[in-house]
C-alpha positions in Angstrom: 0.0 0.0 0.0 1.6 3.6 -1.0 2.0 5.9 1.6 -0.7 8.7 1.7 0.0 11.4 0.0 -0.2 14.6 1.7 -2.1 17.4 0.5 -0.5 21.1 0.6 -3.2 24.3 0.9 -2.3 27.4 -0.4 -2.2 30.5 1.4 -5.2 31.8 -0.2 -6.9 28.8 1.0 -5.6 29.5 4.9 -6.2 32.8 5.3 -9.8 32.1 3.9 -10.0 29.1 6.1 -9.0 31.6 9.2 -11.2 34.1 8.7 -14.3 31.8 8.7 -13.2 31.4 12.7 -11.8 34.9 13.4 -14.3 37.0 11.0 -17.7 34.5 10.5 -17.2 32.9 14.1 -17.0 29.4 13.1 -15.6 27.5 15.5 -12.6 25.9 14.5 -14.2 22.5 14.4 -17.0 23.6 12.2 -14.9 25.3 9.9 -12.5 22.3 9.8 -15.0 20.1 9.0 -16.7 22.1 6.3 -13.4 22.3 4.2 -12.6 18.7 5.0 -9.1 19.8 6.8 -8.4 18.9 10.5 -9.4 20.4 13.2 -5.3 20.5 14.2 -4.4 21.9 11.0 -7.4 24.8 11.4 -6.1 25.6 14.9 -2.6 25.4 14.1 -3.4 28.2 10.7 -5.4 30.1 13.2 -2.5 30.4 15.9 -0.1 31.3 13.1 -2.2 33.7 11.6 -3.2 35.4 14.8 0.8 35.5 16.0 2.1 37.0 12.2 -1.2 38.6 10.6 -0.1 39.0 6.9 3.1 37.6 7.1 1.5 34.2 7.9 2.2 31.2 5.3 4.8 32.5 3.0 4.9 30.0 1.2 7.4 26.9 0.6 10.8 28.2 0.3 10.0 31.4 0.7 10.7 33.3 4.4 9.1 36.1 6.0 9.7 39.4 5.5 11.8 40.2 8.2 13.8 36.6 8.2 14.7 37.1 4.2 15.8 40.8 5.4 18.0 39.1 7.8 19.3 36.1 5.3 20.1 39.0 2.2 21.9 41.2 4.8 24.3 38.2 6.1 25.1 37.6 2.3 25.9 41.1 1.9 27.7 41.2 5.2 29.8 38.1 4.3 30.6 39.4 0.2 31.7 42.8 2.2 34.1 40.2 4.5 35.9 38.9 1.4 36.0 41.9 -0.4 38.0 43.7 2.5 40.5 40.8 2.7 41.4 40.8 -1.1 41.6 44.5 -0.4 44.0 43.9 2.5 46.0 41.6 0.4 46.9 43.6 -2.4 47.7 46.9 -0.4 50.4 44.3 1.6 51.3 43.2 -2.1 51.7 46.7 -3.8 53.4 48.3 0.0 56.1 45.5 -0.4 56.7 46.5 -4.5 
């Protein structure tokens, strides 16, 4: 028997899913139930989308705002690194000519 494969929601999907609790008050059982997800999953996308608002469910692969701001700065902060020590290494090179 194959395993069973797991099916992936978008983030349109959540955030509809959510506000049927937070805006229609559903409870997160009835919701769950009438879009044939969990009732785990439902509170889980609630919890998320209560702690981030609009940042919630990026996507796969993708990070949140502030966590991609942090990743691109680190590559920029590391390329800076190795540009100062080829820097360093010629001004040694061309002060010993």
């Amino acid at each position: 028997m194959p395993p069973k494969k797991r099916t992936v929601y978008s983030r349109d999907f959540k955030i509809e899913a959510v506000k049927l609790v937070t805006d229609q008050n559903y409870s997160i059982a009835e919701a769950a139930d009438s879009l044939g997800v969990s009732a785990s999953a439902m509170r889980a996308w609630v919890g998320k989308y209560q702690s981030e608002g609009q940042n919630a469910f990026p996507g796969h692969g993708k990070l949140p705002p502030d966590q991609e701001e942090l990743r691109r700065l680190r590559e920029e902060n590391r390329r800076l690194k190795m540009e100062r020590e080829i820097l360093k290494k010629a001004t040694a090179f061309f002060a010993n000519q």
